[in-house]
Backbone as a ProteinNet text record, in pm:
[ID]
protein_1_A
[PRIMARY]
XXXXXXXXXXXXXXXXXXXXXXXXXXXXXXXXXXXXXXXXXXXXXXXXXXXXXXXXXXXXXXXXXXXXXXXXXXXXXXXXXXXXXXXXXXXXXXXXXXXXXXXXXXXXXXXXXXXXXXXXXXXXXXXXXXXXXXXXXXXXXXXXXXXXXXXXXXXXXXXXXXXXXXXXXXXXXXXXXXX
[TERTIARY]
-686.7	-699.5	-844.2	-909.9	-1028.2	-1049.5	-1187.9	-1197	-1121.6	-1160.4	-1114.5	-973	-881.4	-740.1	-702.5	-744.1	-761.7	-719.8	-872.4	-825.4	-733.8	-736	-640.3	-486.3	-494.5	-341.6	-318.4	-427.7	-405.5	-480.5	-540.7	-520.4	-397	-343.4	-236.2	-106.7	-76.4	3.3	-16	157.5	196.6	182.5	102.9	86.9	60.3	100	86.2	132.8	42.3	94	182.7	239.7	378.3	472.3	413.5	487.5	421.9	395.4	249.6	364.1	466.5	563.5	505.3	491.9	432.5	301.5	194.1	67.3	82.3	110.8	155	191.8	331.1	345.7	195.5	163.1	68.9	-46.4	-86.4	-177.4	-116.9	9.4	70.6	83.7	122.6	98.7	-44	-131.6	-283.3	-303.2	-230.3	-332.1	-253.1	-154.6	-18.4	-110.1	-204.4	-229.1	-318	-400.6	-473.1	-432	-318	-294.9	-113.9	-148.4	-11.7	109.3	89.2	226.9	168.5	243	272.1	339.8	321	471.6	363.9	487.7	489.2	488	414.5	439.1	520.3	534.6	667.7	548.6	462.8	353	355	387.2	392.1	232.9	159.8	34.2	112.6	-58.6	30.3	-63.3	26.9	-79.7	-95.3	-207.8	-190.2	-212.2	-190.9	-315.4	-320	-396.4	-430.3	-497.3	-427.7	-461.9	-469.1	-530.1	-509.2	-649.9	-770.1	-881	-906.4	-1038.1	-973.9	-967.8	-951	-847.8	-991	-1005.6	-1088.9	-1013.1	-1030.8	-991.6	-1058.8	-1022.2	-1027	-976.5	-1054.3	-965.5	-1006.3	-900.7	-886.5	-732.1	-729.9	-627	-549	-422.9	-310.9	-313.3	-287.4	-237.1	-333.8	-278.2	-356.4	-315.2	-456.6	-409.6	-273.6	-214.2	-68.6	-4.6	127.6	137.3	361.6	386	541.9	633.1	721.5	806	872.5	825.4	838.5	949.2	997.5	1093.7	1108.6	1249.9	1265.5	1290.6	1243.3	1288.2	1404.5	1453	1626.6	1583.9	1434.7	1425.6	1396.9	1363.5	1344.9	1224.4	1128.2	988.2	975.4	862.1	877.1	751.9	749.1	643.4	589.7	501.3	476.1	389.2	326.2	266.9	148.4	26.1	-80.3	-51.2	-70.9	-73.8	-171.9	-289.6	-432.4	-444.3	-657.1	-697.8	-760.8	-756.6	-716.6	-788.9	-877.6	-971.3	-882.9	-855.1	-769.6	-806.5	-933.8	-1021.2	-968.4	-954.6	-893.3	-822.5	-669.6	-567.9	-464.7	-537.7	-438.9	-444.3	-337.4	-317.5	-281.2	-341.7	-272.5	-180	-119.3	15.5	1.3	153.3	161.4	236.7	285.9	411.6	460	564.4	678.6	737.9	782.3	863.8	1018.9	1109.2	1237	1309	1398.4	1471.5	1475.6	1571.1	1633.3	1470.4	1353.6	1296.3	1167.6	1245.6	1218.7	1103.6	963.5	870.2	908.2	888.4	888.1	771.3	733.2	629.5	641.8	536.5	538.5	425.4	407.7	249.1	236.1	141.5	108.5	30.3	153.5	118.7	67.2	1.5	-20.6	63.9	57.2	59.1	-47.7	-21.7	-65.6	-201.1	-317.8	-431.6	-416.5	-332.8	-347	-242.4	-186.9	-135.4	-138.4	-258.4	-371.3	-453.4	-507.9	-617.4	-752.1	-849.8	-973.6	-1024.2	-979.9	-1066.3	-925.6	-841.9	-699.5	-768.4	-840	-831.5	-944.4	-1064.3	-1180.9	-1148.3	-1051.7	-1020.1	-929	-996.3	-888.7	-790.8	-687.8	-533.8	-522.4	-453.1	-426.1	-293.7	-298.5	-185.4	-25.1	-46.7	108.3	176.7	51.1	72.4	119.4	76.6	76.1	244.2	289.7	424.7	393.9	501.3	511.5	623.2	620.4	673.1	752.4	863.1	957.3	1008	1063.7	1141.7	1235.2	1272	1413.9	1430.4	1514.7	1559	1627.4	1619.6	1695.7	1704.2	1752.4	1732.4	1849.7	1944.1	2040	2000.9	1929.8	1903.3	1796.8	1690.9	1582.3	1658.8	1761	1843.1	1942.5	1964.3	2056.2	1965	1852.3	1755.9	1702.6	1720.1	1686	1580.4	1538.6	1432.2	1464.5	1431.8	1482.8	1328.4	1358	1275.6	1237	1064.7	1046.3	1038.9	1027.6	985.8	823.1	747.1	634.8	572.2	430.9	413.6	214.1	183.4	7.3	-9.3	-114.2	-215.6	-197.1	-133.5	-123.5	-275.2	-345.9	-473	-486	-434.5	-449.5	-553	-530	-689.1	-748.2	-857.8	-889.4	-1062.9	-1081.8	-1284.5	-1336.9	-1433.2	-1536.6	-1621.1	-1688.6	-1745.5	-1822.6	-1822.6	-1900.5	-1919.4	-1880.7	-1915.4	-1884.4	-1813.2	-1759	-1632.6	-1549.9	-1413.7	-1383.8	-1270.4	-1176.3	-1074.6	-1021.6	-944.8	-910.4	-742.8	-754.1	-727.5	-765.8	-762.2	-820.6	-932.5	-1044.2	-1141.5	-1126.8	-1174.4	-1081.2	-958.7	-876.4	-886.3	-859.9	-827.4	-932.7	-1031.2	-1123.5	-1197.8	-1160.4	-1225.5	-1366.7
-1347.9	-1229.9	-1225.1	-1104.2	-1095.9	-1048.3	-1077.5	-1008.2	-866.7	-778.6	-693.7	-631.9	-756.8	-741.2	-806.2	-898	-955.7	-890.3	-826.8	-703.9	-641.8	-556.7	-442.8	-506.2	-660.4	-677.1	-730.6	-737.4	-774.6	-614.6	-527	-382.1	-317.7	-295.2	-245.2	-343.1	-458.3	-500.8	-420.5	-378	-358.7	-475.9	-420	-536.7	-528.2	-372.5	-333.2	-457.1	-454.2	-576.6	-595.2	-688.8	-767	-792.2	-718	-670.3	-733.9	-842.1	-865	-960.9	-952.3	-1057	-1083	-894.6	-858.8	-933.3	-928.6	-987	-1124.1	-1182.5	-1307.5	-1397.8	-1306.5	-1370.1	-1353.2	-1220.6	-1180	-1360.8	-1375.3	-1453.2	-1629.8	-1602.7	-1769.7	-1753.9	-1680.6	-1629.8	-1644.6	-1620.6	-1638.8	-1784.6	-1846.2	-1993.1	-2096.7	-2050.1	-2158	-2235.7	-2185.9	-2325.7	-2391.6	-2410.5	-2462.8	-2535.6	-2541	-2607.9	-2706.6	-2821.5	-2907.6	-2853.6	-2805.7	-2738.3	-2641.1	-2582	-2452.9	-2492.7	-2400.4	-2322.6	-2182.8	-2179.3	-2068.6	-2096.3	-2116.6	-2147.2	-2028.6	-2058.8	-1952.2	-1857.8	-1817.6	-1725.6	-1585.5	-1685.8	-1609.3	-1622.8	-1696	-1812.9	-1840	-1831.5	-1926	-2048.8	-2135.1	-2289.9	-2372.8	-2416.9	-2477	-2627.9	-2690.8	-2804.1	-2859.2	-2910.6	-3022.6	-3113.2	-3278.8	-3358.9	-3439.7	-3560.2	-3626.5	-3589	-3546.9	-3550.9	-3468.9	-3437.8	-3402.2	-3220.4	-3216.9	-3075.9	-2974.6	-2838.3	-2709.5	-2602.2	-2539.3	-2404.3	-2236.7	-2195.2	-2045.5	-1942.1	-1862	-1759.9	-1624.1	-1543.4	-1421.9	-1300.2	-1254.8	-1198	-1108.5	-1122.3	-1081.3	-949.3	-907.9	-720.7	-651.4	-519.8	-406.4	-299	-243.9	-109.8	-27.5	1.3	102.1	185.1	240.4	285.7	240.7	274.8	285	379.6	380.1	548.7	540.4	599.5	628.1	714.7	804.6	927.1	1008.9	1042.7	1136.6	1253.1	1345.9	1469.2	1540	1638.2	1712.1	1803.9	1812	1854.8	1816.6	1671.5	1544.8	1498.3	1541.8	1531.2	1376.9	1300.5	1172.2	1190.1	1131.1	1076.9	944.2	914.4	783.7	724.2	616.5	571.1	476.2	441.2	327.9	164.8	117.1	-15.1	-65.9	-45.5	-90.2	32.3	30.7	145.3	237.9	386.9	454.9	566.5	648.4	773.1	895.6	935.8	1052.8	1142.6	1160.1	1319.3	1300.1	1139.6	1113.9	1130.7	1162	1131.9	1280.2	1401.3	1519.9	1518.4	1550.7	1562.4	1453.3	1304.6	1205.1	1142.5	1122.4	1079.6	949.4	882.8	768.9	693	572.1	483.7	448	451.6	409.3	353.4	213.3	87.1	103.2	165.1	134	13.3	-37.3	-126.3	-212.6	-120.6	-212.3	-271.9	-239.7	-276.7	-170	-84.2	24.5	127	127.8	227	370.1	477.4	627.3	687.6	778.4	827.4	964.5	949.9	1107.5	1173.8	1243.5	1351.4	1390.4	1361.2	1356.2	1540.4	1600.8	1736.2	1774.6	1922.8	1933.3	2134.7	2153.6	2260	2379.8	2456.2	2530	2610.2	2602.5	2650.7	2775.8	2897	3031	3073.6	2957.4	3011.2	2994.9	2919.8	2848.9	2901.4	2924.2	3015.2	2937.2	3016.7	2924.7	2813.4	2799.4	2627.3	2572.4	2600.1	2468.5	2422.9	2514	2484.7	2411.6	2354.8	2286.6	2197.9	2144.3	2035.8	1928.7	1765.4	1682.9	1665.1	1662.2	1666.9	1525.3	1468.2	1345.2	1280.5	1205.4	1119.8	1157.5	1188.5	1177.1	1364.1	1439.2	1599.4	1585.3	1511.8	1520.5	1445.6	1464.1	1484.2	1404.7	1339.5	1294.3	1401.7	1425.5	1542.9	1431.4	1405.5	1306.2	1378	1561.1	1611.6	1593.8	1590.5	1604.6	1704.7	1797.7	1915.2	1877.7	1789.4	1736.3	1575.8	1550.9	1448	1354.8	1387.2	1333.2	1276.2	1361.3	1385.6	1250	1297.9	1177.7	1034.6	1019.9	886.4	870.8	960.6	924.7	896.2	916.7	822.5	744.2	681.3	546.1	496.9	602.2	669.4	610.9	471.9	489.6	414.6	465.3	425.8	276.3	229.7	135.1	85.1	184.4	166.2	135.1	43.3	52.2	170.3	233.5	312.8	254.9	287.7	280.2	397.2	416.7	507.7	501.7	588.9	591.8	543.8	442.8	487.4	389.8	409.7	281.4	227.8	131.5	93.5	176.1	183.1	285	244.1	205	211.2	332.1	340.4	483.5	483.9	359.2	318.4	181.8	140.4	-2.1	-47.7	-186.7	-265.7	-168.3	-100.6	-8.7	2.6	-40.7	36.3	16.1	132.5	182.4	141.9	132.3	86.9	57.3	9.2	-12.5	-162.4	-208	-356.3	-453.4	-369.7	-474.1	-533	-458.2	-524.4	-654.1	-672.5	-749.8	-868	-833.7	-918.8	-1037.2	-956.2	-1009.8	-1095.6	-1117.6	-1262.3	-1219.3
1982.6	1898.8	1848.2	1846.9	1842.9	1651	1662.9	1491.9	1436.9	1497.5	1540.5	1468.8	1602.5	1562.2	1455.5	1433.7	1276	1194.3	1169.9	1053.4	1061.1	1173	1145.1	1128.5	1170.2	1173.6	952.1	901.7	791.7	680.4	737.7	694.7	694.3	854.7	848.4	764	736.7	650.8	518.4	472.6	344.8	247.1	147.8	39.1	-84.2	-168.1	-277.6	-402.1	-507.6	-603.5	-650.1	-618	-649.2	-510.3	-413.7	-303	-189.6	-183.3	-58.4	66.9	26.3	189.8	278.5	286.1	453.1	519.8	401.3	426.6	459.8	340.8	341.1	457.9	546.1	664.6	782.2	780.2	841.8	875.6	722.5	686.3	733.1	706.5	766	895.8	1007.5	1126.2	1193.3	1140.9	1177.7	1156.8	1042.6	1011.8	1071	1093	1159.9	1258.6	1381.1	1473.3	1426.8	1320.9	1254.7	1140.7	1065.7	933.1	980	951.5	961.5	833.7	780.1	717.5	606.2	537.9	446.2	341.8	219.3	134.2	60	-21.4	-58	-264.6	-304.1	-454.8	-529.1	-613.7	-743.1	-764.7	-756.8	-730.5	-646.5	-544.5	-404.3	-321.2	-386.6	-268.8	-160.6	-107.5	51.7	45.4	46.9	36.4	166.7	213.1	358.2	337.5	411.5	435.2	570.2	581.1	728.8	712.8	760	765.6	601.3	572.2	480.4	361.1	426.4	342.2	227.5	142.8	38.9	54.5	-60.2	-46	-39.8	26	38.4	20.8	-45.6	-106.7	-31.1	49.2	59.2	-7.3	-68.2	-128.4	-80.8	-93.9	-89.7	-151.1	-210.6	-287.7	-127.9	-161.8	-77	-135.9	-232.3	-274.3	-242.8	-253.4	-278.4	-391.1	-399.5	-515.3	-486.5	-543.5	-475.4	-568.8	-568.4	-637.2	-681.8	-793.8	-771.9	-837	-792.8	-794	-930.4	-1027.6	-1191.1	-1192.6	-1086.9	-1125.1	-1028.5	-987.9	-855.5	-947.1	-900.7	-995.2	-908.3	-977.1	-940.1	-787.3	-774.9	-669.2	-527.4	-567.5	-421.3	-446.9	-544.8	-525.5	-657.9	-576.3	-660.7	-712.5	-849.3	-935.3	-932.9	-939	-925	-1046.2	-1089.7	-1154.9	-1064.6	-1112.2	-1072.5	-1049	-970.5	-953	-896.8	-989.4	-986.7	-1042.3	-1015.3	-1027	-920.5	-973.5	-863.9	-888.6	-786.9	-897.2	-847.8	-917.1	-895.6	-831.3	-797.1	-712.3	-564.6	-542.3	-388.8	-355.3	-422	-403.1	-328.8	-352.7	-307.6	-206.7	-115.1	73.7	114	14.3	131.8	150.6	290.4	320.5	245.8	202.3	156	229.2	236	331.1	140	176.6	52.1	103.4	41.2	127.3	30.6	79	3.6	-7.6	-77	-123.1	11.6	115.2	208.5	309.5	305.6	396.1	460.9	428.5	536.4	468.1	601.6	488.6	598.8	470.2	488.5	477.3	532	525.9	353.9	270.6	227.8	209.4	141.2	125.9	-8.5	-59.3	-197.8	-218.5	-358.8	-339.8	-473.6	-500	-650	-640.1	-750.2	-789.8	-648.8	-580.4	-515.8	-570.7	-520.7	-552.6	-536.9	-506.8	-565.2	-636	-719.4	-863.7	-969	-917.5	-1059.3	-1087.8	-1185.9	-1275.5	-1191.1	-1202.8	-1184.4	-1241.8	-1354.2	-1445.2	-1440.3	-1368	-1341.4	-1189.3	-1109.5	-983.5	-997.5	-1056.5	-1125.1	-1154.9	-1216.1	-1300.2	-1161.6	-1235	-1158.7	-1219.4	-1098.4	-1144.8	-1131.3	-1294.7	-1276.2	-1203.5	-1187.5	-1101.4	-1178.1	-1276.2	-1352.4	-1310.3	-1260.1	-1259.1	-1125.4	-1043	-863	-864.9	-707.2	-700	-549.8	-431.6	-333.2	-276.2	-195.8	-99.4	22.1	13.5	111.5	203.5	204.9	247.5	214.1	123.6	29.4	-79.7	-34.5	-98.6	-228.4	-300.1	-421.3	-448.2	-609.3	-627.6	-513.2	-526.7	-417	-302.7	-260.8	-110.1	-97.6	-174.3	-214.5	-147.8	-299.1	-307.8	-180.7	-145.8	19	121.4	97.9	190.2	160.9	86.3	42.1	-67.8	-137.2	-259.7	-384.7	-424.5	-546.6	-662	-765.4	-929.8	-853.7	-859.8	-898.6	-705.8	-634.4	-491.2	-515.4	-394.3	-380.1	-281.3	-308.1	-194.5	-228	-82.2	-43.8	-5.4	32.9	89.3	225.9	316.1	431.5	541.1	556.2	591.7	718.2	801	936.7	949.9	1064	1092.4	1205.1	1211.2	1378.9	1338.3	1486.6	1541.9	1508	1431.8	1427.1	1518.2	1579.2	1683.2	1709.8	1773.9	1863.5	1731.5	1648.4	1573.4	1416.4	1398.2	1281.3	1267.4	1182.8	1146.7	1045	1008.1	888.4	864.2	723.4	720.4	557.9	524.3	385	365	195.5	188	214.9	297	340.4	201.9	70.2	-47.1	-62.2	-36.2	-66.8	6.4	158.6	233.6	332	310.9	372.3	339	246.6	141.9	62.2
[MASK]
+++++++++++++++++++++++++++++++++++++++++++++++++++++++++++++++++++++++++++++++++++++++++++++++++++++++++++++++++++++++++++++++++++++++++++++++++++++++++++++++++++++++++++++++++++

């Protein structure tokens, strides 16, 4: 596996804070042919070692900034709250992955109030995170919750990895992960 795939295999991992499994294995998966055993501390560290000598420390933080689901409203549309920090001017249009209970991430689209039924100094102003809404495709709160939507889900920033070109790429978590 090249640098490359590296990253993207520890970008594309889900790993919003408190929530990092995914990475985690990602990261014991990569170091496995190199380290004689593992655990996992009451933390959720991944601790390695090899061999008897004395101990070396690498660090790099497993999470990322994210966000979690504060409130489905009666119409399907979720609210969310910060998990980190987050500038709000970025945030309208983009798709999110929301990881529900059982496992499973969904895609949604982060929406605001429609720009021609807003006055001109509403359409000026940043809309903070608590005004903006996630768009699941769910016609109601029900509906939301029959797909698996519930209070206190994690969700990221939809943002893959992909080459911009020869020795360049994108991607999220690379503040995090990359040491």
């Amino acid at each position: 596996m090249n640098l490359a795939e590296k990253l993207q295999r520890l970008s594309d991992a889900f790993g919003v804070a408190g929530f990092e499994d995914e990475v985690r294995e990602v990261i014991r998966e990569m170091v496995a042919p190199y380290v004689d055993g593992w655990e996992v501390d009451p933390l959720g560290n991944l601790i390695c070692w090899r061999g008897q000598g004395e101990p070396v420390m690498l660090d790099a933080h497993m999470d990322e900034v994210g966000f979690m689901v504060r409130w489905i409203e009666k119409d399907g549309f979720l609210r969310l709250t910060a998990l980190g920090s987050w500038d709000d001017r970025i945030l309208l249009g983009h798709r999110l992955v929301i990881r529900t209970r059982s496992g499973e991430k969904k895609l949604g689209v982060i929406g605001v109030t429609p720009p021609h039924i807003l006055s001109e100094g509403e359409r000026q102003k940043v809309v903070p995170l608590e005004e903006l809404f996630v768009d699941v495709g769910a016609k109601s709160r029900e509906e939301a919750l029959a797909l698996g939507f519930r209070i206190g889900d994690p969700a990221t920033i939809h943002y893959p990895f992909a080459h911009i070109r020869e020795g360049y790429v994108t991607g999220k978590a690379f503040d995090d992960r990359a040491g």
